[in-house]
N, C-alpha and C positions, 0 to 999 in steps of 0.2 A: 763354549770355547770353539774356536777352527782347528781346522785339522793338525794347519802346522802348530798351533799352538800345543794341541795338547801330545803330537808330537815329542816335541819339547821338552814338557814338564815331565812326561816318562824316561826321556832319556836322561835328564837330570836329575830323575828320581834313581837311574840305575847309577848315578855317579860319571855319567858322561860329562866334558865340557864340551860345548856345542860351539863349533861356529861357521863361516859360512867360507865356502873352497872361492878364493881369488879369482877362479879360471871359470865359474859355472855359479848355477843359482840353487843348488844344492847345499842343505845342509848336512852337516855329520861331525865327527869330532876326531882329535886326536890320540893317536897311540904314542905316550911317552914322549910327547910333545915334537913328535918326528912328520909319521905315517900318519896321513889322511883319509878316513874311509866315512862311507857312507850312515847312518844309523840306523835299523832296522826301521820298517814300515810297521810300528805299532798298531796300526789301525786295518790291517790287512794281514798282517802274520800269525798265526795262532802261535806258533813257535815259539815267536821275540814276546811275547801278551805271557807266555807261557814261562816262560825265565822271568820277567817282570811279579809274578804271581809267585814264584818259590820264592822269591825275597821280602815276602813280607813275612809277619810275626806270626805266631798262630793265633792272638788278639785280632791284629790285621786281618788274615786270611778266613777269619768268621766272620766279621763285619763285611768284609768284600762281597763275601757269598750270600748274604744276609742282605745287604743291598743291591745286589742283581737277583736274587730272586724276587724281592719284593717290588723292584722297581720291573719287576715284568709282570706282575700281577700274580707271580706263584707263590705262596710262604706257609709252610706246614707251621704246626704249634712249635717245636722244636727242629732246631736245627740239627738233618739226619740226611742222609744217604741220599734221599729220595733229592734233596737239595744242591747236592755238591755233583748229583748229576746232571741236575738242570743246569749249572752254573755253566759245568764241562760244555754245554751243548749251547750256550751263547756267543753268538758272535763276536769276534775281537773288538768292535768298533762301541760294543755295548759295556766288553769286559774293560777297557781302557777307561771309559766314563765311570763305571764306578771305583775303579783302583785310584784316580785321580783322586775321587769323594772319601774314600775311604783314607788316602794320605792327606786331605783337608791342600788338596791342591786345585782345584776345580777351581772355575773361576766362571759364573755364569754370564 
């Protein structure tokens, strides 16, 4: 997927409606169908990656960590500490690609 794509698909994972300001080639969504603002940089914010990750289930939130770990070459027998701190220490551009996988939103 490109960047803005998968953009996108997380902020419409968070319940965003996305669309694009009249005035500029930016995208972002509306507040209450009024207020126009920007969407967080998924791809560069550990922050916005970071609220993205508290919303999912605790089924979600294993599989997520269970897929960045493994798709970095690290995976102990069980998933344990030693995992969910390598997860912590992935870059957001990594952690976004597998939250995608993990909501069966990827799109290769």
């Amino acid at each position: 997927m490109r960047s803005l794509e998968q953009q996108i698909a997380i902020a419409e994972s968070m319940g965003l409606k996305l669309c694009q300001h009249a005035l500029t080639d930016l995208w972002g969504h509306t507040v209450d169908g009024v207020k126009w603002e920007t969407f967080p940089d998924y791809l560069t914010d550990l922050n916005a990656v970071r609220a993205v990750v508290k919303t999912l289930t605790s089924k979600q939130r294993e599989e997520y960590i269970l897929r960045l770990c493994s798709g970095n070459g690290w995976r102990s027998a069980e998933l344990n500490i030693e995992d969910a701190i390598f997860a912590e220490s992935a870059p957001p551009e990594q952690r976004v690609e597998q939250i995608l996988k993990t909501l069966k939103l990827w799109k290769p």
